[in-house]
N, C-alpha and C positions, 0 to 999 in steps of 0.2 A: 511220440513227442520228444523231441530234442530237448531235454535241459543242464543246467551247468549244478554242479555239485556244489553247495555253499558251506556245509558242514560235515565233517567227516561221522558217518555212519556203517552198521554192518546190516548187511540185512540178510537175516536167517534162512527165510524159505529158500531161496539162490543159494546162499551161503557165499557172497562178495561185501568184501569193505568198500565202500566206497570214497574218496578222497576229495578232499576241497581243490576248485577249479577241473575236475575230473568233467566231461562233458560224455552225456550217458542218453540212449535212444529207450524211452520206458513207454509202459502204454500209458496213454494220457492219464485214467484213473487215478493210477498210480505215481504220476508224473503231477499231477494237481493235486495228489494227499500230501505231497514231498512239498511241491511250493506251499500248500497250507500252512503249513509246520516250519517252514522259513530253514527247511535244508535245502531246496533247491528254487533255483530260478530260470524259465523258459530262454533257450539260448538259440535268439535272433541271428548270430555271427555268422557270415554268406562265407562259404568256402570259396577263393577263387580257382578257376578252373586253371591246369597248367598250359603255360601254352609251349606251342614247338614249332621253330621256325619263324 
């Protein structure tokens, strides 16, 4: 699950900081304990694809 970092946190098991507005691919589990807790939120934002020519 794709979500956006709300609150700067470290998380140990990994051992990464993670950064407000940082945009992070987590398993969902762990990506819905993160929005629980109001450090992250699921980031809807469509990449657009480049074009050429």
């Amino acid at each position: 699950m794709r979500v956006r970092i709300l609150k700067p946190f470290y998380h140990a098991r990994k051992k990464i900081a993670y950064k407000p507005n940082e945009i992070v691919d987590a398993k969902k589990d762990e990506a819905e304990l993160w929005m629980h807790h109001g450090m992250a939120m699921q980031d809807k934002s469509v990449e657009v694809p480049e074009r050429k020519g």
